[in-house]
C-alpha angles and dihedrals in degrees: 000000000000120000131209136207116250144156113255142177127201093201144013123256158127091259097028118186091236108173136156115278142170136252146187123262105226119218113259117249151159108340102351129116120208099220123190115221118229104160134016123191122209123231123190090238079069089060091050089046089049087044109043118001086240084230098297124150081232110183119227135264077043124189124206139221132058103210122087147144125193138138127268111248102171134011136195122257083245100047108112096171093060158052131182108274097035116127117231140178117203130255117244101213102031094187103058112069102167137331127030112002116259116257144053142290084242087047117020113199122275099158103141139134127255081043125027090020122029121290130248105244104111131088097253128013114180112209147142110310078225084074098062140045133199117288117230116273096222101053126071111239090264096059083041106059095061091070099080100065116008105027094047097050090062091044099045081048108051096017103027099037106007099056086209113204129199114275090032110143105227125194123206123196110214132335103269120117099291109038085049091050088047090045081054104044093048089050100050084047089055095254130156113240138195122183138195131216133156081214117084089188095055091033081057080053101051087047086055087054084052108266106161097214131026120210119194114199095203097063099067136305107333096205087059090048083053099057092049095056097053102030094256095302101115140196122328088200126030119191103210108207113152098056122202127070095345089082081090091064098054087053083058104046100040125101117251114270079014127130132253109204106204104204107134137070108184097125099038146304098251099081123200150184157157115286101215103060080042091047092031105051103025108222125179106243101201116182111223124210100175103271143253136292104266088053085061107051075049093062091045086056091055100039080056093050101040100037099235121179122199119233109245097192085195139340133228142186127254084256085053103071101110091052081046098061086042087062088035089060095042091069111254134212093250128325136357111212142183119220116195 
């Protein structure tokens, strides 16, 4: 049998012994594809998994990541979505192709690589043809990679979900994957965005990517800034990034009748918040687990169209991916990705 070469950990925690092992390269059958890796992106969520297992029955030697792009080399006899030569990104939840989500109300559905299933840091995986999509045929591997995970999320949540209109007035919390994905979308849908950092010299980038209004935390209550700068309408849409309870702040700050989009989890997973402003202004507060696989090809289709170009803040090599999660960690501009 062939072997490949992968990341992997034998146990979960804050300091890991991730090191480059080696695999098997399992025959090609059925419906299965044989893709060769060539970028992975990183995710916070990566980082949670590494740390703490987030309660996954994770299998060891585990290998982390869910975000990948890479080329077909070899497909099943029964394969009917690919050719060799095609090139493909991952899916992040493999098992929810349209529609409602699988699972129950007892046990929702966290079925998703780089956690519940393998990862996708090693050089070949071979796996169902049901688990990628076509890459966009306008972005390198790197840039696509980052569309799974981050970029979907932002799009389920303002496209998908949010049914954004032109003239929307969007607010994005910070400048990591998925705020700098949501600053995009809205723009290229005509929408009107404001963004927050604690940073002037990455809020000077996010204006040069096209965002309408800059908010510095640092220079006084943002939500106030907010409401001076829109007459104290608001935000139609509120991508709600840190978690917590910051979750308070985005029912201030969103319009009435507006949307709260939940997606991050940086300041804890028990989220919280005033009733009246819930009660008052009656927002929608949609929690937000990346999206399905249609959405997806959907984004592929628009990233095609608009020309969008994901933000890779800086790239590694394969060898790199310590250094990777460090920068990771630091808070980028954008993505962090791996290139093989």
């Amino acid at each position: 049998m062939q072997t490949t070469r992968q990341w992997q950990t034998e146990a979960i925690g804050p300091e890991g012994d991730l090191k480059i092992g080696e695999a098997g390269i399992p025959e090609v059958s059925g419906t299965m594809v044989r893709v060769r890796t060539q970028a992975v992106s990183l995710n916070f969520r990566d980082r949670l998994v590494l740390e703490s297992g987030m309660g996954l029955p994770l299998q060891f030697p585990f290998v982390p990541a869910s975000d990948m792009a890479g080329v077909v080399e070899a497909v099943g006899p029964d394969v009917t979505r690919f050719k060799p030569g095609d090139r493909v990104i991952s899916t992040f939840s493999p098992d929810w192709i349209e529609g409602r989500g699988p699972g129950t109300a007892r046990t929702p559905h966290y079925q998703t690589r780089g956690g519940f299933y393998p990862g996708v840091l090693s050089e070949h995986t071979v796996l169902s043809e049901q688990w990628f999509t076509l890459a966009p045929a306008t972005l390198d591997a790197a840039e696509a990679s980052t569309l799974p995970c981050a970029g979907l999320t932002a799009w389920f949540a303002l496209i998908e979900c949010g049914r954004l209109k032109a003239g929307d007035q969007v607010l994005v919390q910070g400048t990591g994957g998925v705020a700098l994905f949501g600053l995009q979308i809205a723009k290229a849908h005509g929408a009107e965005v404001f963004i927050t950092s604690g940073s002037t010299e990455k809020l000077e980038r996010a204006s040069a990517l096209g965002a309408d209004h800059l908010i510095n935390r640092h220079e006084g209550d943002w939500v106030e800034q907010l409401y001076h700068l829109t007459g104290d309408y608001g935000a139609d849409h509120v991508l709600e990034i840190v978690g917590g309870p910051h979750l308070g702040e985005a029912l201030k700050a969103v319009a009435v009748n507006g949307r709260i989009s939940v997606i991050g989890v940086f300041e804890g997973f028990d989220v919280s918040g005033p009733a009246a402003p819930l009660l008052l202004k009656a927002p929608i507060v949609q929690g937000i687990s990346v999206g399905h696989r249609r959405a997806l090809e959907d984004l592929v289709r628009a990233v095609d169209r608009t020309g969008l170009k994901p933000v890779i803040d800086k790239r590694y090599a394969f060898e790199e991916l310590p250094q990777a999660f460090d920068h990771l960690y630091r808070g980028p501009f954008g993505k962090v990705v791996i290139e093989f």
